[in-house]
C-alpha positions as CSV (number, residue, x, y, z in Angstrom):
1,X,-6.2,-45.4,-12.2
2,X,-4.2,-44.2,-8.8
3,X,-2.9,-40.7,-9.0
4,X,0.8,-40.7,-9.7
5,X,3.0,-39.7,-7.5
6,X,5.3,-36.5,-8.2
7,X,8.7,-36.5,-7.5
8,X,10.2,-33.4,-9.1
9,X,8.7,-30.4,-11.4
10,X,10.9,-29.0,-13.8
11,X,11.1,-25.9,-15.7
12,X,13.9,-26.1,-17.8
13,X,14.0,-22.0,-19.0
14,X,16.4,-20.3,-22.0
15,X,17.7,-16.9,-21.2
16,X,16.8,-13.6,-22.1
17,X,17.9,-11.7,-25.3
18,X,21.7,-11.5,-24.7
19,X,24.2,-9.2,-26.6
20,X,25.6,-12.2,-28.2
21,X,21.9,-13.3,-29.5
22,X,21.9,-9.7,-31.0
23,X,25.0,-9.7,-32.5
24,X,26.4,-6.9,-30.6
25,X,29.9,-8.0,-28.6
26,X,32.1,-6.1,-31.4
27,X,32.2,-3.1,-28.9
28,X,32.5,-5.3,-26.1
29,X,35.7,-6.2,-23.7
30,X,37.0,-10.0,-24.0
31,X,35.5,-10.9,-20.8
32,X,31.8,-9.7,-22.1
33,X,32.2,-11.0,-25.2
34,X,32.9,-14.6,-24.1
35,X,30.0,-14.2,-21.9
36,X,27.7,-11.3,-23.4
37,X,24.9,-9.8,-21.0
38,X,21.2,-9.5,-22.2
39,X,20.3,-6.8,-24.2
40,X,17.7,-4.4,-22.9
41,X,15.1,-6.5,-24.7
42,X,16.5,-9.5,-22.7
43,X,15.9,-7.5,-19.4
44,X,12.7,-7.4,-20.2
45,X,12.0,-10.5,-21.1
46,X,13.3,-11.8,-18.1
47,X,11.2,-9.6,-16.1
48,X,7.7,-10.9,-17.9
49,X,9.5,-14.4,-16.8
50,X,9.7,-13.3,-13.4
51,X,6.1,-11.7,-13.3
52,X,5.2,-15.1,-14.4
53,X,6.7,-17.3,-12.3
54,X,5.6,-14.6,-9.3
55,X,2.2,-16.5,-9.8
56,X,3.8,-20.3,-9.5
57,X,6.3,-19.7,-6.6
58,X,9.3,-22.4,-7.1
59,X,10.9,-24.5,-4.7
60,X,14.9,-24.2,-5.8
61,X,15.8,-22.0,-8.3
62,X,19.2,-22.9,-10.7
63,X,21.4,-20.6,-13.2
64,X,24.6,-21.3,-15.1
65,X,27.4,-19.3,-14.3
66,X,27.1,-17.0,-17.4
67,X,25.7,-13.7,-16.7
68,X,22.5,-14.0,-19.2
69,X,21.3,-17.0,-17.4
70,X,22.2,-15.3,-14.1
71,X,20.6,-12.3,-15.3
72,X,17.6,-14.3,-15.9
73,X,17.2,-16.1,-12.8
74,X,17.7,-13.0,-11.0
75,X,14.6,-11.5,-12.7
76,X,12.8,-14.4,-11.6
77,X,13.9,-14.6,-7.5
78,X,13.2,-11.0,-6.9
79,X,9.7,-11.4,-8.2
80,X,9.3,-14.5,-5.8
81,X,6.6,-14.6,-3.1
82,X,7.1,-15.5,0.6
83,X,7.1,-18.9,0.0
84,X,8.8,-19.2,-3.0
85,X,12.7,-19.2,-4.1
86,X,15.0,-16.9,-2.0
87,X,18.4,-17.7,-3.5
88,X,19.8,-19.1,-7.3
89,X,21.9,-22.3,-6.9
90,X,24.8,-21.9,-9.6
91,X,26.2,-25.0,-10.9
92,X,29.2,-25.5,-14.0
93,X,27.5,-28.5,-15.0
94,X,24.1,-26.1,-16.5
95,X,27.0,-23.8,-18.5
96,X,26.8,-23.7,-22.4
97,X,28.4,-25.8,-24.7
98,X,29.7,-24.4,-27.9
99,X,30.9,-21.2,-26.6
100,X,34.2,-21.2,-28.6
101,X,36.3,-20.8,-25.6
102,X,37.6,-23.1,-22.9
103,X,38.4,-20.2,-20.7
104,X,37.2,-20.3,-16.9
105,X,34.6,-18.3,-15.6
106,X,33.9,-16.5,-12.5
107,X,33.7,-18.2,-9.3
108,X,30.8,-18.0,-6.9
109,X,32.8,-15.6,-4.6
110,X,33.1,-13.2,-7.6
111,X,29.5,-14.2,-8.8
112,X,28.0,-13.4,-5.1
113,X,30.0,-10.2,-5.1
114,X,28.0,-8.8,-8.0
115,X,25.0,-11.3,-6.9
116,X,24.4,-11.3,-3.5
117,X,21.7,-14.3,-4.1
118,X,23.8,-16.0,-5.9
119,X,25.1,-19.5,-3.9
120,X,27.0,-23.0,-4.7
121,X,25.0,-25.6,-5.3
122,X,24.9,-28.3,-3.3
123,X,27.8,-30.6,-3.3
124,X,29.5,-28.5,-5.6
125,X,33.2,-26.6,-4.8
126,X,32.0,-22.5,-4.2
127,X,36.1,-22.3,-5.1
128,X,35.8,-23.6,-8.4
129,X,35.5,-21.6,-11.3
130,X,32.7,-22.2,-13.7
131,X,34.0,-23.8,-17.1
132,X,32.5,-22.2,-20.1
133,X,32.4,-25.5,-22.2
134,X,34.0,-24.8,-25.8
135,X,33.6,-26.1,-29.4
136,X,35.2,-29.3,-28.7
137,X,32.3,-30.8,-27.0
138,X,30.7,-33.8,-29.2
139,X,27.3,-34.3,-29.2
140,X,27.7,-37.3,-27.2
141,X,29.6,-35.8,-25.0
142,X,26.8,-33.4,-24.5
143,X,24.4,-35.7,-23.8
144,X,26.5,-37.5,-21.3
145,X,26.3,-34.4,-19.4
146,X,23.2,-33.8,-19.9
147,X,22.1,-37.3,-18.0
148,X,24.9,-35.6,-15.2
149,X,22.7,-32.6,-14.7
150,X,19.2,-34.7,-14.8
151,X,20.6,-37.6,-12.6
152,X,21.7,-34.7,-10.2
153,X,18.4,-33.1,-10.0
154,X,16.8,-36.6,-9.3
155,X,19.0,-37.5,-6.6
156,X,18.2,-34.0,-5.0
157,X,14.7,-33.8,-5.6
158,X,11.7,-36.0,-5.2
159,X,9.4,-34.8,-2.6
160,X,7.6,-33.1,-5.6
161,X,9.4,-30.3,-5.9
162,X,9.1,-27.2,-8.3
163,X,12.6,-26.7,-9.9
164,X,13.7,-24.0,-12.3
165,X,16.9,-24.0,-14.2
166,X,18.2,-21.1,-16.2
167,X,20.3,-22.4,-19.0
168,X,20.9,-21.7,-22.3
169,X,19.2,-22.9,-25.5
170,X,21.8,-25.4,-27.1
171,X,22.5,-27.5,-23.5
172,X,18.9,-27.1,-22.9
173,X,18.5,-29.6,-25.9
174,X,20.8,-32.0,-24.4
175,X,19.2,-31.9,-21.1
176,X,15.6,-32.3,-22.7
177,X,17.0,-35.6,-24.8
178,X,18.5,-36.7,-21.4
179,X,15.0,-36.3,-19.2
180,X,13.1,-38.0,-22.4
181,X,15.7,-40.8,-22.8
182,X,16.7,-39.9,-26.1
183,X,19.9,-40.4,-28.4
184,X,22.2,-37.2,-29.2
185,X,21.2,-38.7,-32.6
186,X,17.7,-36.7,-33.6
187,X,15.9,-35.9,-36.7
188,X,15.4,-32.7,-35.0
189,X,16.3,-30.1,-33.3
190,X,14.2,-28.5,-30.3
191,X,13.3,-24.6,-30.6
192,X,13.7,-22.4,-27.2
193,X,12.7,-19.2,-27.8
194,X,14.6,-16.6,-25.3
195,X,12.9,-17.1,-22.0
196,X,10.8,-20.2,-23.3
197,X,9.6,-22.5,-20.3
198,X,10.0,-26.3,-20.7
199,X,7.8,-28.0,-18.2
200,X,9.0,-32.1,-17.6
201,X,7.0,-34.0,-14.7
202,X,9.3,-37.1,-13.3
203,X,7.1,-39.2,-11.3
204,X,7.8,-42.5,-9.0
205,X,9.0,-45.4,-11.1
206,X,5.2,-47.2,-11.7
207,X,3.1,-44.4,-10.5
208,X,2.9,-42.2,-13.8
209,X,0.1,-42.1,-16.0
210,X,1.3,-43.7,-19.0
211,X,5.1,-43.3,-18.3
212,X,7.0,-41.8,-15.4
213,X,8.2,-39.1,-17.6
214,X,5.7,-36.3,-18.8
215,X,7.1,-33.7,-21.3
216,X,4.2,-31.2,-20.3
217,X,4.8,-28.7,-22.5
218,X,7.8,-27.0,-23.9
219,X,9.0,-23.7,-25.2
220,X,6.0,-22.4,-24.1
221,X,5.9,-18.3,-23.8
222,X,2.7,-17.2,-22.3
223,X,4.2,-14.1,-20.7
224,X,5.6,-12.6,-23.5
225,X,1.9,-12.2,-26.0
226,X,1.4,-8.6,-25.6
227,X,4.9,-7.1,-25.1
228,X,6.6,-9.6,-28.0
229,X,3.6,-10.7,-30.0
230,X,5.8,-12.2,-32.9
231,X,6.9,-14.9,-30.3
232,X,3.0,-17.1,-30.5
233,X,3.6,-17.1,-34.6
């Protein structure tokens, strides 16, 4: 059988422990509590994530515009090698649904301010606030979004490049349904563990082994074992 031919690795990645995941934003201001940082446990877990990833250097890397996913992706560019990611791409379309606000967030000027790596992505407006997506959202709705942020990282990408987003666990599940072609209609529900990698292969239409879509391996945690042990049971 001919090797397939790779068009685009990507890690789909859940943020660190955030306040919010800890049920601590009651002391918090409006702003933080509508989008919480991580905890101190989150910190670290993004910085196994980055010690990780220093060993698999990425092409592009992605965040949301929410601090714990920017948090996160930070972690993992300044751990980068020489030839690996040197800036975070933010895009509104990676944002969280279910936040229980439809209030705007930051834009990339503010972002950069706080984050000098922090950049538009491509063919997006560096003017326009990032939307944290509220209640409202159906599932279906979801999903269409879902095939947004997929289709957009297809049409960008397919030289075989290695790709990491830094989302958030719900919209995660809508972009995993999206890569796999699946309803918004599941007898399951997907588990992301904070900082769990999600490794999809897309290869060139008739060149994959099997199919041109290869869930490698998902919510996997192999750089958390010693310093979070409870996360391999």
């Amino acid at each position: 059988m001919a090797k397939g031919i790779i068009e685009l690795e990507l890690f789909l990645v859940r943020h660190g422990e955030s306040m919010g995941n800890a049920g601590l934003t009651d002391g918090l201001d409006d702003d933080h509590k509508s989008d919480p940082p991580l905890t101190e446990q989150g910190q670290q877990q993004a910085q196994l994530l980055g010690k990780y990833f220093a060993e698999y250097p990425l092409d592009y890397l992605f965040a949301s515009g929410m601090r714990r996913a920017l948090q996160t992706a930070e972690a993992v560019r300044a751990q980068q090698p020489d030839d690996g990611a040197k800036q975070i791409e933010v895009h509104k379309i990676f944002t969280e649904c279910n936040t229980g606000t439809d209030c705007a967030g930051k834009t990339i000027a503010e972002i950069k301010a706080v984050l000098p790596f922090a950049v538009s992505a491509a063919e997006t407006d560096a003017d326009e606030r990032i939307i944290f997506h509220g209640a409202d959202d159906t599932d279906e709705q979801l999903l269409c979004r879902g095939k947004e942020a997929i289709a957009y990282l297809r049409k960008r990408f397919h030289n075989g490049e290695k790709v990491m987003v830094a989302a958030h666990a719900a919209f995660n599940t809508f972009m995993l349904y999206a890569a796999l072609g699946l309803s918004h209609e599941q007898a399951f529900d997907p588990s992301f563990f904070n900082t769990g990698i999600t490794k999809i292969v897309f290869f060139k239409e008739g060149t994959g082994p099997f199919a041109d879509v290869h869930l490698v391996y998902m919510n996997a945690v192999p750089h958390l074992g010693k310093e979070f042990p409870y996360f391999g049971t």
